[in-house]
Every structure is written in C-alpha cells, then in structure tokens.
C-alpha positions as CSV (number, residue, x, y, z in Angstrom):
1,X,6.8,-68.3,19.1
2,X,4.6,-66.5,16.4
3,X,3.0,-64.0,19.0
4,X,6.6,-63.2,20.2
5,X,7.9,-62.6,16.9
6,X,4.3,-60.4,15.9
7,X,5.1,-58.6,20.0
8,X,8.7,-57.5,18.9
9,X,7.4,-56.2,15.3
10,X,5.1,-54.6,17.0
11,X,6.8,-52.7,19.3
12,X,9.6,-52.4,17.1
13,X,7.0,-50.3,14.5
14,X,5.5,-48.6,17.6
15,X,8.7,-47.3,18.8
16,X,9.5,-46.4,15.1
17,X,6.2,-44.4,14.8
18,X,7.2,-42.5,18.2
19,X,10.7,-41.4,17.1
20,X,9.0,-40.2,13.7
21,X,6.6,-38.0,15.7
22,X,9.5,-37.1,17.8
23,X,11.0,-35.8,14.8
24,X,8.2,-34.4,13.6
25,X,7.7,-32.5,16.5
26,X,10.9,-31.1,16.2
27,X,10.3,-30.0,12.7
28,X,12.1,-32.5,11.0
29,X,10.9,-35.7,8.4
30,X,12.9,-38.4,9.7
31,X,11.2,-40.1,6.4
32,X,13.9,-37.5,3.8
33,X,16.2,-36.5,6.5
34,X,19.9,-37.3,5.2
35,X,22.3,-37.2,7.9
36,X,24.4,-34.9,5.9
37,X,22.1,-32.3,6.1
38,X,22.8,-32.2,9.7
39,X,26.2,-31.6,9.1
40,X,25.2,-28.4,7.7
41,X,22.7,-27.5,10.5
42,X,26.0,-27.7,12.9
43,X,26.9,-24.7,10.4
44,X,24.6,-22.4,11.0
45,X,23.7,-22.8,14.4
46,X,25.5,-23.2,17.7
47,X,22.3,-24.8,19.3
48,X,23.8,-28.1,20.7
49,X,20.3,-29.5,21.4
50,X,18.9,-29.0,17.8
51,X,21.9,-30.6,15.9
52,X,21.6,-33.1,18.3
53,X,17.7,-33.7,17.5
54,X,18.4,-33.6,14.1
55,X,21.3,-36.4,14.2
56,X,18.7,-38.8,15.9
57,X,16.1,-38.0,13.2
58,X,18.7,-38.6,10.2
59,X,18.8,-41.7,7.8
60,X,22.2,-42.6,6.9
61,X,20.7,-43.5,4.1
62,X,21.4,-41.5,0.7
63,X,18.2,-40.5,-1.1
64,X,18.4,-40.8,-4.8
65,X,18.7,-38.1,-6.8
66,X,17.5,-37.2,-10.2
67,X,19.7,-35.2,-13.2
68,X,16.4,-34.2,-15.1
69,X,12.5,-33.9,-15.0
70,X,9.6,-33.1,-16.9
71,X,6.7,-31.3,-16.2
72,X,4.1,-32.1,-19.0
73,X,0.6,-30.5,-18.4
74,X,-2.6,-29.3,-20.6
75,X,-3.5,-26.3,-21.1
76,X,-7.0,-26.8,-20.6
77,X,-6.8,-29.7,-17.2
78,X,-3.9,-27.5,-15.6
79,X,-5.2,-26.3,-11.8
80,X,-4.6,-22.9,-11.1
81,X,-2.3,-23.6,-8.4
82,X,0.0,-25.6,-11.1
83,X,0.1,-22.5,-13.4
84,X,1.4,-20.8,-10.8
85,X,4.3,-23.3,-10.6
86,X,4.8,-23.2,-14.1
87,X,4.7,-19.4,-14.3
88,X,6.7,-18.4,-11.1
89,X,8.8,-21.2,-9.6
90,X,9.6,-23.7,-13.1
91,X,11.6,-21.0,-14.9
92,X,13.8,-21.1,-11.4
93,X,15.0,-25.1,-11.6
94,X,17.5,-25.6,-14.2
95,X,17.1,-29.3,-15.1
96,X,13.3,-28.8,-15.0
97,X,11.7,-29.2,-18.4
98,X,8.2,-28.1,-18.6
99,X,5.9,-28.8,-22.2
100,X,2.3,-28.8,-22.8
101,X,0.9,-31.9,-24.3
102,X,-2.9,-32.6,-25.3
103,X,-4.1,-35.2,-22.9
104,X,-1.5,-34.6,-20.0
105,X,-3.0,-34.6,-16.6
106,X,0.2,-32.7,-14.9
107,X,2.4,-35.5,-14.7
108,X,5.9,-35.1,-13.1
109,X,8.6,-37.7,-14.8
110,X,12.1,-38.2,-13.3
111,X,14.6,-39.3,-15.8
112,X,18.1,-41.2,-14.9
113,X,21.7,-40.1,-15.9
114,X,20.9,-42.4,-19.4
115,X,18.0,-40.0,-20.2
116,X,15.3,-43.2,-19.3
117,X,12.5,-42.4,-17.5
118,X,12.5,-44.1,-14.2
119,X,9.2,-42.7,-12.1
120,X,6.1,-40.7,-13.3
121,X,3.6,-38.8,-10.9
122,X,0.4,-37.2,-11.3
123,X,0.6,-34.1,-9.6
124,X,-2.9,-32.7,-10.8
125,X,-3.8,-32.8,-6.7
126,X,-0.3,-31.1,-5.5
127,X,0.1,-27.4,-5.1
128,X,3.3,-25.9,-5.3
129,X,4.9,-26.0,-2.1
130,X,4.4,-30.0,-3.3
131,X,6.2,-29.7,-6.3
132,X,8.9,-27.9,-4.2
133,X,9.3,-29.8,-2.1
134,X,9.3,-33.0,-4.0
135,X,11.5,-31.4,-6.6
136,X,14.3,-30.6,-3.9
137,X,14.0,-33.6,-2.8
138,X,14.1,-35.9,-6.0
139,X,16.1,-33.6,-8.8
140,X,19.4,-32.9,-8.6
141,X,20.3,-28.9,-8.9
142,X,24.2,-29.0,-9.7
C-alpha cells in the first residue's frame, strides 16, 4: 500500500515537473501564470495554438496582490545594479516607497490594505529585472 501511494505521488510530481517545462518551453511560468492573463493574450493575438498553450499553463488560482512596498537600502551596502533600480525604474511604480536607512541590506517589504507588513525580502542578490519582475507580480499598480 505505501509504495503505491509513494508510485502515484511520484508520478503525479513527475508529470507536474513535465507540464512546468512544457510551459516553460513555451515561454510561460506556469508557477505565476493567472488564467486571466490568458484572456488577454486571446486579445492580442489570433494564434489559436498559443492561447491554447497558455490556458494549459494557467493557475486558476488568484495571486495575491500587494497595495504598497518599501524599498529600504544603505547607501553604503547598496549594489550597483540596485541603484540603478532606485535611480531609473523606482520613480516609475506609484505605491513603491523607497528610503535609506543605516543598517538596511536592500530589503523589499510588502505591506497589506491595513498598512501591516506582511513579507520582507533581502534583495541585496537580485538585479533589476528581479525587482521587476517580482514587483509586477506582488504590488498592486491601480
């Protein structure tokens, strides 16, 4: 009974793995994928086959989304790269908030509706398509 139950998990993962390198393949992270995104692929495009991949890939899950952040860094730990961000792309998102703070080793916080923090992230490795990518992800831009 146990090595039944481990033979269907695994297979049930492997299977899982192939469609997300499927998807990959494709060009599409089956990982953040909403389904409604699809939906707006469909718009753009009249290529059948590609709307098609992209509905297999989708969650129907909803991704959680973020009203505010904060990008804290210091002045003297901040990566090149980072500056960049903070120069060039931070100005750009409206409920980014970016401040120095003495100590800071670029964090990235995501706040809820209630102004609470809810996750932190050192981002001192990221560069920033990262934090672009992360950010359109995570924070919501109405």
């Amino acid at each position: 009974m146990i090595v039944l139950f481990y033979f269907f998990v695994s297979a049930a993962f492997c299977r899982s793995e192939s469609e997300r390198s499927y998807c990959k393949a494709n060009g599409f992270d089956s990982g953040v994928l909403e389904c409604s995104t699809c939906k707006l692929v469909e718009t753009y495009t009249e290529d059948k086959e590609l709307t098609e991949i992209c509905r297999k890939c989708c969650n129907k899950f909803k991704i959680e989304k973020h009203p505010k952040a904060l990008f804290e860094y210091d002045e003297q730990r901040i990566t090149s790269e980072l500056w960049s961000f903070v120069q060039n792309e931070a100005p750009k998102i409206k409920n980014l908030q970016v401040r120095t703070r003495a100590g800071a080793m670029c964090e990235l916080t995501l706040f809820d509706g209630s102004g609470n923090p809810v996750d932190q992230f050192s981002i001192i490795e990221w560069n920033t398509r990262d934090v672009l990518e992360f950010l359109g992800d995570k924070l919501n831009r109405n």
